[in-house]
KEPA-263905 format. One record per residue (C-alpha): residue number from 0; x, y, z. Coordinates in nm, 2 decimals. Last residue first. Layout:
# residues N
<atom><i>NUM</i><px>X</px><py>Y</py><pz>Z</pz></atom>
...
# end
This chain:
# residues 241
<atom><i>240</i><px>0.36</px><py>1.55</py><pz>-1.09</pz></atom>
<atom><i>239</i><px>0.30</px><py>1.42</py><pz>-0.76</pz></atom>
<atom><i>238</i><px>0.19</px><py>1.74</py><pz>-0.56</pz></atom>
<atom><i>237</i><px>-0.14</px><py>1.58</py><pz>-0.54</pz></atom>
<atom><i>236</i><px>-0.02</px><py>1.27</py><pz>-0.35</pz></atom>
<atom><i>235</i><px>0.16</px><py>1.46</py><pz>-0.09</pz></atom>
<atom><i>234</i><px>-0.20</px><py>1.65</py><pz>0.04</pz></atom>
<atom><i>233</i><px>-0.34</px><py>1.34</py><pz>0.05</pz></atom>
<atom><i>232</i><px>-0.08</px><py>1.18</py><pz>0.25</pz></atom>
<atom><i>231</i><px>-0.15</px><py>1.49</py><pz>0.51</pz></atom>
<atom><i>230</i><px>-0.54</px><py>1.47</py><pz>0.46</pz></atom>
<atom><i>229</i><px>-0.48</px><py>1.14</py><pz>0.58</pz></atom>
<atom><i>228</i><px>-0.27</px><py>1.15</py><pz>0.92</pz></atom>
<atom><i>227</i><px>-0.54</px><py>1.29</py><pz>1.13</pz></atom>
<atom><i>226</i><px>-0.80</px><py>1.04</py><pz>1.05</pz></atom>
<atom><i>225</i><px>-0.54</px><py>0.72</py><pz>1.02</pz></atom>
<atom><i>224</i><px>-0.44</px><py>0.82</py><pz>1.40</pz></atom>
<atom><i>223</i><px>-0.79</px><py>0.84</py><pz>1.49</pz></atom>
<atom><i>222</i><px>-0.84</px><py>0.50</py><pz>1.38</pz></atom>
<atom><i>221</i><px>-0.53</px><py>0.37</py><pz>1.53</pz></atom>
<atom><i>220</i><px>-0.65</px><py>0.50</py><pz>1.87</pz></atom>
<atom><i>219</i><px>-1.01</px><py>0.34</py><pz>1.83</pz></atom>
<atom><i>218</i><px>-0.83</px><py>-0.02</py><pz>1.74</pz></atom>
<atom><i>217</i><px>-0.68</px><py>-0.02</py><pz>2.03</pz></atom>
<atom><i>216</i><px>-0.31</px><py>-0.18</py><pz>2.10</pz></atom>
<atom><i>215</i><px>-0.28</px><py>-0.32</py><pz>2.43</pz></atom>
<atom><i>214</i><px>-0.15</px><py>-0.05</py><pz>2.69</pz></atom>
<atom><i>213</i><px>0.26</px><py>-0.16</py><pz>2.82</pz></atom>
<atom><i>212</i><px>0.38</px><py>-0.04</py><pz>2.49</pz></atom>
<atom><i>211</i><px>0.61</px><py>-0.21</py><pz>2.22</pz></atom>
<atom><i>210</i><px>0.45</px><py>-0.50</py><pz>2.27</pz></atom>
<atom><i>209</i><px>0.24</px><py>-0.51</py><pz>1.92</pz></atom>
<atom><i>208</i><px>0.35</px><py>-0.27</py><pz>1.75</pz></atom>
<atom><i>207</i><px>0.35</px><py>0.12</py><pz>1.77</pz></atom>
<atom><i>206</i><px>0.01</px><py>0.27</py><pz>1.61</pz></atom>
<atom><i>205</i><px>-0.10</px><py>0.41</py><pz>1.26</pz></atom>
<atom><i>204</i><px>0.25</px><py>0.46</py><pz>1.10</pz></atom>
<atom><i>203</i><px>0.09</px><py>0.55</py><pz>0.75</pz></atom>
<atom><i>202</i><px>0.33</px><py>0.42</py><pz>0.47</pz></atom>
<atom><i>201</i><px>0.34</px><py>0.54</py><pz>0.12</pz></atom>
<atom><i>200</i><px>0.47</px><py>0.30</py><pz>-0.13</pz></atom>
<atom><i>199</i><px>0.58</px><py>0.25</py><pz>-0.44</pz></atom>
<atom><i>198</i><px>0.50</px><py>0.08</py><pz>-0.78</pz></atom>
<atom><i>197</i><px>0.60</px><py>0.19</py><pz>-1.15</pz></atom>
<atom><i>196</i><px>0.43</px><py>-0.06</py><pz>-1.37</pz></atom>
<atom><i>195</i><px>0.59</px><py>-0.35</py><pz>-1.59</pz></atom>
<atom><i>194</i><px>0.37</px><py>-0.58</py><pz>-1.53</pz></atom>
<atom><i>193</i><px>0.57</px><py>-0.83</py><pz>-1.34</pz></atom>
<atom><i>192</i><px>0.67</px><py>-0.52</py><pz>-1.11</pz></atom>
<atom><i>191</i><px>0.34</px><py>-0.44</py><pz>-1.04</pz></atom>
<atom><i>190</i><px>0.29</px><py>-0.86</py><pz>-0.89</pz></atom>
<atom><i>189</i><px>0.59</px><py>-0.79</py><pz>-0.70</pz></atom>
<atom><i>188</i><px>0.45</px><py>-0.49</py><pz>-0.51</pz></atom>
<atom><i>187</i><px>0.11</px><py>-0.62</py><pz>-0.46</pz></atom>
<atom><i>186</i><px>0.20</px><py>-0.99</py><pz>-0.32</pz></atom>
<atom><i>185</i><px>0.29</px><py>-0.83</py><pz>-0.11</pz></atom>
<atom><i>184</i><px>0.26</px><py>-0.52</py><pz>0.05</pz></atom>
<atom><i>183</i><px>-0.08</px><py>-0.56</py><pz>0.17</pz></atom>
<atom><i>182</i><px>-0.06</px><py>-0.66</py><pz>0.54</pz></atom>
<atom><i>181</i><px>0.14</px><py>-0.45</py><pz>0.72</pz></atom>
<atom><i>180</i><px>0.42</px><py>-0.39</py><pz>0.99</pz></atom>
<atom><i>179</i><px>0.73</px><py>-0.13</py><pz>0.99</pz></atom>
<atom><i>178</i><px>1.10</px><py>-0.11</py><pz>1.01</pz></atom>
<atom><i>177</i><px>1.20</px><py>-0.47</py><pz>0.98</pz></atom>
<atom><i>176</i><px>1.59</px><py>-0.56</py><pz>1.00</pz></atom>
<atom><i>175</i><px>1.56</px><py>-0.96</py><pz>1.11</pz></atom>
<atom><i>174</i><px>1.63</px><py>-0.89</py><pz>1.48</pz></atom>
<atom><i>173</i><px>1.27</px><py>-0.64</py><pz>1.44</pz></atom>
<atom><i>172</i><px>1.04</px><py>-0.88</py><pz>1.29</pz></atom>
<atom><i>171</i><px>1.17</px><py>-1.10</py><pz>1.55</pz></atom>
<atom><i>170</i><px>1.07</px><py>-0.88</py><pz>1.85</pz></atom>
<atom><i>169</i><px>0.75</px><py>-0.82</py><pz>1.65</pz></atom>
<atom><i>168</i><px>0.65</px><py>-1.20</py><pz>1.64</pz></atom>
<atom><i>167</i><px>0.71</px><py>-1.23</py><pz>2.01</pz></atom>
<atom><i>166</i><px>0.48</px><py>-0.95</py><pz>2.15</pz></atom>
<atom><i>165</i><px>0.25</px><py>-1.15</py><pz>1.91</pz></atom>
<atom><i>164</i><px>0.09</px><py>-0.97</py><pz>1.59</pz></atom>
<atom><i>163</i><px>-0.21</px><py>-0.85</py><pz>1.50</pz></atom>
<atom><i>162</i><px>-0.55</px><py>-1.06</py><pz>1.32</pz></atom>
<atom><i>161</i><px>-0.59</px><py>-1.03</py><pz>0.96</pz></atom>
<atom><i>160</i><px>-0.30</px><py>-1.08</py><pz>0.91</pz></atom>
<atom><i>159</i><px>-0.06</px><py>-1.26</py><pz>0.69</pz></atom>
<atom><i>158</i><px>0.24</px><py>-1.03</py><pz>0.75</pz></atom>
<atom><i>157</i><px>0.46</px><py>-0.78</py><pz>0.53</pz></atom>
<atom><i>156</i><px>0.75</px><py>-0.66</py><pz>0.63</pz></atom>
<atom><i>155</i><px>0.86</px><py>-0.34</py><pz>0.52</pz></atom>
<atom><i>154</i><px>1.17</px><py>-0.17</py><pz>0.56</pz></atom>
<atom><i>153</i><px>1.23</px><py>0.19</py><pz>0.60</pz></atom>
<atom><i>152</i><px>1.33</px><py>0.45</py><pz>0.39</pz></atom>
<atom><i>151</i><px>1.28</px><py>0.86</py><pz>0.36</pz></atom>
<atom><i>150</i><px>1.11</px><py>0.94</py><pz>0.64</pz></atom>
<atom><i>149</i><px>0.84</px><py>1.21</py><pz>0.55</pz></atom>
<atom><i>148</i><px>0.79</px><py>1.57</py><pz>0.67</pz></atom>
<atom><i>147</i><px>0.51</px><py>1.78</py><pz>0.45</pz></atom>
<atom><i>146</i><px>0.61</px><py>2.09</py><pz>0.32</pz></atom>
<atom><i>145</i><px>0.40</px><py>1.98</py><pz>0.03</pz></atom>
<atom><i>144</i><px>0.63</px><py>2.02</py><pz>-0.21</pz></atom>
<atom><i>143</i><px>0.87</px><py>1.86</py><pz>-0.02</pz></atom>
<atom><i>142</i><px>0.63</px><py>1.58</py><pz>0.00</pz></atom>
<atom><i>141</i><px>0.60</px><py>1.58</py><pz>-0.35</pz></atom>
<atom><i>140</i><px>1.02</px><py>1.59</py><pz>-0.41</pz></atom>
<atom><i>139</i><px>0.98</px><py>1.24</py><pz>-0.16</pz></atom>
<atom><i>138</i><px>0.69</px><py>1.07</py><pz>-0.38</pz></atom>
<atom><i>137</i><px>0.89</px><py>1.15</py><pz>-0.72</pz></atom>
<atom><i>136</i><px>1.24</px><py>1.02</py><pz>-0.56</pz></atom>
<atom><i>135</i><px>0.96</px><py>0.69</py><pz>-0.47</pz></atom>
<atom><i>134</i><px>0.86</px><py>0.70</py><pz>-0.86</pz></atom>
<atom><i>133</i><px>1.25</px><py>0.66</py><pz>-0.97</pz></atom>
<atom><i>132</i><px>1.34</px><py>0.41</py><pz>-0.69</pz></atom>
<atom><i>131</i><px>1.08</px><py>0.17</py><pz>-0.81</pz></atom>
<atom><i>130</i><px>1.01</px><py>-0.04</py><pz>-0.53</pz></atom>
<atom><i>129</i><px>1.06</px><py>-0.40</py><pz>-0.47</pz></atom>
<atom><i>128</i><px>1.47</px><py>-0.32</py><pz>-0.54</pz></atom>
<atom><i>127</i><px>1.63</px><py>-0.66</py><pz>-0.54</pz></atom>
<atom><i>126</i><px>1.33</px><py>-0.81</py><pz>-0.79</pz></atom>
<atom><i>125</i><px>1.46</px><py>-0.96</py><pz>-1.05</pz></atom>
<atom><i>124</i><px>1.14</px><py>-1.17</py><pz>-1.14</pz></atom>
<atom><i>123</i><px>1.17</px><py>-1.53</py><pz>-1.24</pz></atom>
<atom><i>122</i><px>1.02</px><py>-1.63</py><pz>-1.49</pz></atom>
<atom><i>121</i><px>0.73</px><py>-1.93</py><pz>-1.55</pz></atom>
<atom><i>120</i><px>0.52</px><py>-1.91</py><pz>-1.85</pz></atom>
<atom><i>119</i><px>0.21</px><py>-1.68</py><pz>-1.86</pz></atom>
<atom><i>118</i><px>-0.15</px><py>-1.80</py><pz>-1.71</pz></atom>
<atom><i>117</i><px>-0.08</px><py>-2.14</py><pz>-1.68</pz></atom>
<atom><i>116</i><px>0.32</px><py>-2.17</py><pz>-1.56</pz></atom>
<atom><i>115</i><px>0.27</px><py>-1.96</py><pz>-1.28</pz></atom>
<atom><i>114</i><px>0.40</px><py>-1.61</py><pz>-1.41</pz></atom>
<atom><i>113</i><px>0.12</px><py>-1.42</py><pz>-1.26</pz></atom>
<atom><i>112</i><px>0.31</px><py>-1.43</py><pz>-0.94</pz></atom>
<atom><i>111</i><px>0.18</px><py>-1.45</py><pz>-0.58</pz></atom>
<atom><i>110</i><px>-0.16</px><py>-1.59</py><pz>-0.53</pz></atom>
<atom><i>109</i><px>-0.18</px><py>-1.56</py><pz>-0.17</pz></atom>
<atom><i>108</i><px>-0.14</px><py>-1.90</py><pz>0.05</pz></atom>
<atom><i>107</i><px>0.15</px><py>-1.72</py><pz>0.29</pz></atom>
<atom><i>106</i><px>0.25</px><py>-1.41</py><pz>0.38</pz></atom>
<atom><i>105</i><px>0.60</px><py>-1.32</py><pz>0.57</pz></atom>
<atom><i>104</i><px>0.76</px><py>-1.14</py><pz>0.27</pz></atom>
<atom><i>103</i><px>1.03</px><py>-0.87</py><pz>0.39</pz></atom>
<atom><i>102</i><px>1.03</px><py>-0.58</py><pz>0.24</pz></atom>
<atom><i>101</i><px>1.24</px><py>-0.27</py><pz>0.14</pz></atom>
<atom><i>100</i><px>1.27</px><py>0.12</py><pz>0.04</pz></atom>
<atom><i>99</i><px>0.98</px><py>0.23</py><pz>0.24</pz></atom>
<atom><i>98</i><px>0.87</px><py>0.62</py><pz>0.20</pz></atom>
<atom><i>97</i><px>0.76</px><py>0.67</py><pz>0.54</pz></atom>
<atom><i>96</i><px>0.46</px><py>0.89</py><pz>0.65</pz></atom>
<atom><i>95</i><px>0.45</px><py>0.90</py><pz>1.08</pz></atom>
<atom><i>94</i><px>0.19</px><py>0.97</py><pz>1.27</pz></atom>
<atom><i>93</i><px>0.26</px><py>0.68</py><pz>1.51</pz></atom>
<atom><i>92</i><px>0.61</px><py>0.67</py><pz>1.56</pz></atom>
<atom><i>91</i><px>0.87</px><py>0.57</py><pz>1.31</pz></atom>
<atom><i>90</i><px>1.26</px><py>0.62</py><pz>1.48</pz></atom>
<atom><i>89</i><px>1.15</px><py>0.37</py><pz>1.76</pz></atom>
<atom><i>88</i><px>1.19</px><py>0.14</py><pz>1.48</pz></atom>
<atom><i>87</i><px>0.88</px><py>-0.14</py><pz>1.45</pz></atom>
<atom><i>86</i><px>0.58</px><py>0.11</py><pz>1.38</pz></atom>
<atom><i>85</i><px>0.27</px><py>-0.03</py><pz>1.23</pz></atom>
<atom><i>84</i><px>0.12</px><py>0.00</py><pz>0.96</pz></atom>
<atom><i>83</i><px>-0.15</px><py>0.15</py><pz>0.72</pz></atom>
<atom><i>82</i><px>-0.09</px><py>0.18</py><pz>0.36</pz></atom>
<atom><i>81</i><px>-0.12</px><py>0.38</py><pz>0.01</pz></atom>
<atom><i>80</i><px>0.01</px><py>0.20</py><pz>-0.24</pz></atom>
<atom><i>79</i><px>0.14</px><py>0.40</py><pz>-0.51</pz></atom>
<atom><i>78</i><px>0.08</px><py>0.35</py><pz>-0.91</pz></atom>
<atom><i>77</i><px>0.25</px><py>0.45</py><pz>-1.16</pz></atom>
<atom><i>76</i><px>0.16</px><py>0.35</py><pz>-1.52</pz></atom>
<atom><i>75</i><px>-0.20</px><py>0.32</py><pz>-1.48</pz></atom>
<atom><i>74</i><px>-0.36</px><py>0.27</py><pz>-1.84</pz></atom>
<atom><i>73</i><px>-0.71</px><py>0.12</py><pz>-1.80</pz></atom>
<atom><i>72</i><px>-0.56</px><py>-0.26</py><pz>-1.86</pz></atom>
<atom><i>71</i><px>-0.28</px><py>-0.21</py><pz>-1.59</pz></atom>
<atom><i>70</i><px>-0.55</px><py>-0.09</py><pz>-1.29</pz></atom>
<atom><i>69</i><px>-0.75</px><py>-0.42</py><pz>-1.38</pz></atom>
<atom><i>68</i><px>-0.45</px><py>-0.65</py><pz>-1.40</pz></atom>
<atom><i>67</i><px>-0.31</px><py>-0.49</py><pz>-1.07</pz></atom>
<atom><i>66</i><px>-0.66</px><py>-0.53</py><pz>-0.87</pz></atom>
<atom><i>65</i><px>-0.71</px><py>-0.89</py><pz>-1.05</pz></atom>
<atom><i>64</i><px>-0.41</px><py>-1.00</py><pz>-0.92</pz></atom>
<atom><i>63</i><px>-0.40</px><py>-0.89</py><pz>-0.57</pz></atom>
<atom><i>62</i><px>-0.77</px><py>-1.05</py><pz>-0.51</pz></atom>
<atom><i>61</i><px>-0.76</px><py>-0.93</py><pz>-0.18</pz></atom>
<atom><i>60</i><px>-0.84</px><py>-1.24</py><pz>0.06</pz></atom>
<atom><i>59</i><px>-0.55</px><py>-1.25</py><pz>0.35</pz></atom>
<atom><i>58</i><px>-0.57</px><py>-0.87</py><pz>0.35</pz></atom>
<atom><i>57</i><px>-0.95</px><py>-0.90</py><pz>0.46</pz></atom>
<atom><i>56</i><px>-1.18</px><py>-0.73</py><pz>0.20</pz></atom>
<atom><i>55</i><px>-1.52</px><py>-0.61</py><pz>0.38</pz></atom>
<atom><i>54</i><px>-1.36</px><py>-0.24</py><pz>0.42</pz></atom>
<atom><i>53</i><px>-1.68</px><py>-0.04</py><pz>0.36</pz></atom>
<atom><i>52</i><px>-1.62</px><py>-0.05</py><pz>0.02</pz></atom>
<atom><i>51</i><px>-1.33</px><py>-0.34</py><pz>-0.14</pz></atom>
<atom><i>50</i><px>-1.06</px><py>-0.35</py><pz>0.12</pz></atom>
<atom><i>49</i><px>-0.78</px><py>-0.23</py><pz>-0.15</pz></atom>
<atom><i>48</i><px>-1.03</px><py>0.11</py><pz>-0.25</pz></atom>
<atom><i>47</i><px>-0.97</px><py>0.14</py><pz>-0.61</pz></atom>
<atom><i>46</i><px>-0.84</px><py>0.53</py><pz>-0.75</pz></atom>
<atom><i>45</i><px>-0.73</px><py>0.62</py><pz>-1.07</pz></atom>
<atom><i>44</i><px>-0.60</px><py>0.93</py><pz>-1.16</pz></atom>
<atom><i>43</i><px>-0.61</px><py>1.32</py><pz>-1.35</pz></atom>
<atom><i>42</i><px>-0.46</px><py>1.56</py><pz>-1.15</pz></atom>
<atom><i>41</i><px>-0.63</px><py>1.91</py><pz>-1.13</pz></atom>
<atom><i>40</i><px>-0.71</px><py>1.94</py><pz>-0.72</pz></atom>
<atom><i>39</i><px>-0.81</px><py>1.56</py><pz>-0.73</pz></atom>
<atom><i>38</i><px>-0.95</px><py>1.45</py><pz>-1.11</pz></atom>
<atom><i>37</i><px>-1.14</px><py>1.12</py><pz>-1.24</pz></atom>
<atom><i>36</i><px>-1.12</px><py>0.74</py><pz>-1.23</pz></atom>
<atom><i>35</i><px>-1.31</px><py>0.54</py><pz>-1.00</pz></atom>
<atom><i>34</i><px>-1.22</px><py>0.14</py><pz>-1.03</pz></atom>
<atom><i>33</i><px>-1.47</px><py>-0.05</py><pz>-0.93</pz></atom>
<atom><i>32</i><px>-1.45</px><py>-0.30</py><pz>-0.63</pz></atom>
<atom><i>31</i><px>-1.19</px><py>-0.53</py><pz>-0.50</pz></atom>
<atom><i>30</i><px>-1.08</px><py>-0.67</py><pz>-0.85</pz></atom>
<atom><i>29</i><px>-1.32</px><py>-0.92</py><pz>-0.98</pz></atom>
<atom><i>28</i><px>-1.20</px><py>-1.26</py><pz>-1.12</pz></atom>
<atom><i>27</i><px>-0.86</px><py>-1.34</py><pz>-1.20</pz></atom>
<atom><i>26</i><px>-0.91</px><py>-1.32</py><pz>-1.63</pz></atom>
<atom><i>25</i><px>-1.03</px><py>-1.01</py><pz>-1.53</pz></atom>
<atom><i>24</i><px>-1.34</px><py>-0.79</py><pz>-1.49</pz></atom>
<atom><i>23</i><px>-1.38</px><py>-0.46</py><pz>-1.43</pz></atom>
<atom><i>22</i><px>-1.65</px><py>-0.19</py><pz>-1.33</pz></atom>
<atom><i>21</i><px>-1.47</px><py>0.15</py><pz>-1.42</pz></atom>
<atom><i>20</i><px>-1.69</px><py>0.44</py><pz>-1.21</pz></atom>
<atom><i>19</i><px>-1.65</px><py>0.73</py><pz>-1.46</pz></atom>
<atom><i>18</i><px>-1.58</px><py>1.15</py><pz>-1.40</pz></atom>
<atom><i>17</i><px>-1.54</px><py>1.15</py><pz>-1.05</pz></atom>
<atom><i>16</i><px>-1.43</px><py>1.46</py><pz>-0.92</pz></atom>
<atom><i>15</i><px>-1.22</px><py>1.35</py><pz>-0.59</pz></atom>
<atom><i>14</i><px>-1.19</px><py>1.55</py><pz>-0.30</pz></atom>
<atom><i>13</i><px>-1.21</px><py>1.30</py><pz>-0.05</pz></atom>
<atom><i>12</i><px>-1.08</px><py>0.90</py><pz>-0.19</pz></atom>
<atom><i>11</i><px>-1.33</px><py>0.68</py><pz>-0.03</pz></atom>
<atom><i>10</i><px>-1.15</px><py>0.35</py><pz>0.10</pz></atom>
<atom><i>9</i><px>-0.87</px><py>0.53</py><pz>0.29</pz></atom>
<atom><i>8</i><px>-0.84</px><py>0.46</py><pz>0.63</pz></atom>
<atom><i>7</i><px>-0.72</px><py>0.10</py><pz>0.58</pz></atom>
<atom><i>6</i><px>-0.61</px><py>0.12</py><pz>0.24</pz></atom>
<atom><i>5</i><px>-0.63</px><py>0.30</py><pz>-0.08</pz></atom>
<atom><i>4</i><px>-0.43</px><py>0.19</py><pz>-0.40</pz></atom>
<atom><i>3</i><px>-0.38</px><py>0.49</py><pz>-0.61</pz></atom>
<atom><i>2</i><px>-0.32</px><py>0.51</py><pz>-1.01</pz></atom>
<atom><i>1</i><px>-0.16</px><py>0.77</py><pz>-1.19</pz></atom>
<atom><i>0</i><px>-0.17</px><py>0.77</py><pz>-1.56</pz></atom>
# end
């Protein structure tokens, strides 16, 4: 089954035909609200909103582990983040959908691994390709589908948050090869891959970063950019097959 991660932007999921609101426990806790599981334009999925309703969740504070347990246990076998960023490479301006092919891990004091030694013994996760290249060749052949234009690549690095990034911070984001800027990449990406599900992402370039424009970034602009850029994901995801 296909399961969606919503973020910013995204904690409803329009169109959907809800046929059973999943409340879920783990042995992590709660995930960041109920699963919803029903049908968009014939497709059968799962959807949990990453920021919990009304976006309360800070990215800092998602229980990553209980989200990716929870979606597991109720069958998801591919599952696509959805997330809003912010564009690095001139080549990714606001409005853009990427398909990421990389990250780089920046976070810090997030339960990372359910491999730590008390839950399951330690491994060590191969994990030189953070997405699946099989369900991110799916998400691509959707968005031609979909007529919809999508840049095919793109590395992601993932920051603590919750608050924006220095001037600074993006110009070395940028000398060490990032593409975009987020939140909720990790742990989430690893922690699919230690379960065995297909993960990928799909990347909404909300707003340039930080010092990459003379105006300070406003938080009105990237939600208007979200707004008009949805339907447009949405629109990919259903052409998934």
């Amino acid at each position: 089954m296909l399961g969606i991660i919503g973020g910013s932007g995204l904690d409803r999921m329009p169109g959907l035909s809800l046929h059973q609101e999943i409340h879920c426990d783990t042995p992590f806790g709660a995930p960041s609200g109920p699963l919803l599981k029903g049908e968009r334009a014939g497709r059968s999925l799962l959807f949990l909103p990453r920021h919990g309703a009304e976006h309360r969740i800070p990215p800092h504070k998602i229980n990553y582990r209980a989200n990716i347990w929870a979606l597991s246990q109720q069958g998801v076998d591919r599952l696509v983040g959805m997330a809003a960023v912010g564009g690095i490479n001139r080549a990714m301006p606001p409005g853009s959908l990427v398909i990421p092919d990389q990250i780089i891990d920046y976070t810090y004091g997030r339960e990372q691994t359910f491999f730590d030694g008390e839950f399951q013994p330690v491994e060590h996760l191969e994990f030189a390709q953070p997405y699946c290249p099989r369900l991110r060749q799916q998400l691509l052949q959707a968005a031609r589908q979909a007529d919809q234009n999508v840049i095919n690549g793109g590395c992601y690095a993932a920051v603590q948050g919750p608050r924006l990034e220095t001037a600074a911070e993006i110009s070395r984001l940028a000398r060490d090869g990032a593409d975009l800027v987020g939140m909720t990449a990790m742990p989430e990406a690893a922690l699919a891959r230690e379960l065995g599900l297909s993960y990928a992402n799909c990347a909404l370039v909300a707003n340039w970063a930080a010092g990459l424009e003379a105006e300070p970034i406003s938080m009105a602009q990237i939600e208007r950019q979200l707004a008009a850029s949805m339907e447009q994901a949405l629109q990919l995801l259903m052409q998934l097959d």
